[in-house]
C-alpha positions in Angstrom: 195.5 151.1 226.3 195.6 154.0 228.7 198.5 154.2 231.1 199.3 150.6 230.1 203.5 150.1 230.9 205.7 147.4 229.5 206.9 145.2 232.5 209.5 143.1 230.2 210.6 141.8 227.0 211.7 138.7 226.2 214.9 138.6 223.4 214.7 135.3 223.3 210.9 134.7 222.3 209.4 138.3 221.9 206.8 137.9 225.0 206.1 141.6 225.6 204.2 141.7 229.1 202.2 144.9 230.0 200.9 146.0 233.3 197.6 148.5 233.4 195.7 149.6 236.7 192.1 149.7 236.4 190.6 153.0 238.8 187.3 152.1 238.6 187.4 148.6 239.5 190.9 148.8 241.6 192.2 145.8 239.6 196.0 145.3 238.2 195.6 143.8 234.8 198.6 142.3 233.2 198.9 141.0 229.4 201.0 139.4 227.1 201.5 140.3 223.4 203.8 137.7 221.0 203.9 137.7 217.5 203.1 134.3 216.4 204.1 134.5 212.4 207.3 133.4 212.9 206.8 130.6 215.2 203.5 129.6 212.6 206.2 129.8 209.3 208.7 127.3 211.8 206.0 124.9 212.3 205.5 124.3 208.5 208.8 124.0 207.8 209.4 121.6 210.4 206.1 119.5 209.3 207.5 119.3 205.5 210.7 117.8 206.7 211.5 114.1 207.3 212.2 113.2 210.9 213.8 110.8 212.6 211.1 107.9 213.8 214.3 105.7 215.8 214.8 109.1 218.3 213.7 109.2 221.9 212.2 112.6 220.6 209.2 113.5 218.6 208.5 116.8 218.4 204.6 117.5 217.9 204.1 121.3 218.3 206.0 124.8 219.1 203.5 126.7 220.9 204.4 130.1 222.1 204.2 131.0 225.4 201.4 133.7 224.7 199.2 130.6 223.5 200.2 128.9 226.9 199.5 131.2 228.8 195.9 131.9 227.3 195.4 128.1 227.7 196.5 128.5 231.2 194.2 131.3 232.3 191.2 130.9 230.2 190.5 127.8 229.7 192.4 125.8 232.8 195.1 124.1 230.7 198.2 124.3 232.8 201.0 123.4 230.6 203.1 123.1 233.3 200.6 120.3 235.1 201.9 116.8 233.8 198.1 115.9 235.1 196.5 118.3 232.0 198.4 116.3 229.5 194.7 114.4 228.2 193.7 118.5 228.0 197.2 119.6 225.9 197.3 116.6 223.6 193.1 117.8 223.0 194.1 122.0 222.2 197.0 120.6 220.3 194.7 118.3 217.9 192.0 120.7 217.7 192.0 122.9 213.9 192.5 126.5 215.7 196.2 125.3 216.8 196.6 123.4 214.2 199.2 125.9 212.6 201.6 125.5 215.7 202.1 121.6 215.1 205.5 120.6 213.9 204.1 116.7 212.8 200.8 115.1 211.8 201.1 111.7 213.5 198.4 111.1 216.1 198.7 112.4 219.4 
């Protein structure tokens, strides 16, 4: 994209996030890239392997921040809204995410 700059990188889970001005609207558009292969091939490991019922912890998905963030601003899913769990626990069981779920039990 034209004069688009990268505002940071994340080392720890590859979030590139990119800043752009828009001249004929006047509008600062930001945007997040993250390649979600690895996170995906994570996932599917972690689904084939036995985990352990008796722990206070059951993981159910990895979902990278880029995803989140999408969720967040386009569809009104704030992750980080313990009210938009019903919404979560919906985008986590529908087929397009279904790569980022680490388990198949129920949600």
């Amino acid at each position: 994209m034209a004069d688009e700059k990268i505002l940071d990188i994340d080392p720890l889970t590859g979030l590139i996030r990119f800043h752009r001005y828009d001249e004929e609207t006047g509008k600062e558009i930001f945007r997040t890239y993250q390649d979600t292969a690895p996170i995906m091939e994570r996932c599917k490991a972690l689904k084939n392997e036995e985990f352990n019922k008796k722990s206070e912890i059951w993981p159910i998905a990895d979902v990278p921040l880029n995803i989140l963030y999408m969720w967040r601003d386009q569809l009104g899913v704030d992750f980080e809204n313990p009210d938009h769990e019903k919404g979560l626990r919906a985008l986590l069981a529908h087929g397009d995410y279904a790569n980022f779920r680490t388990s198949e039990f129920n949600l």
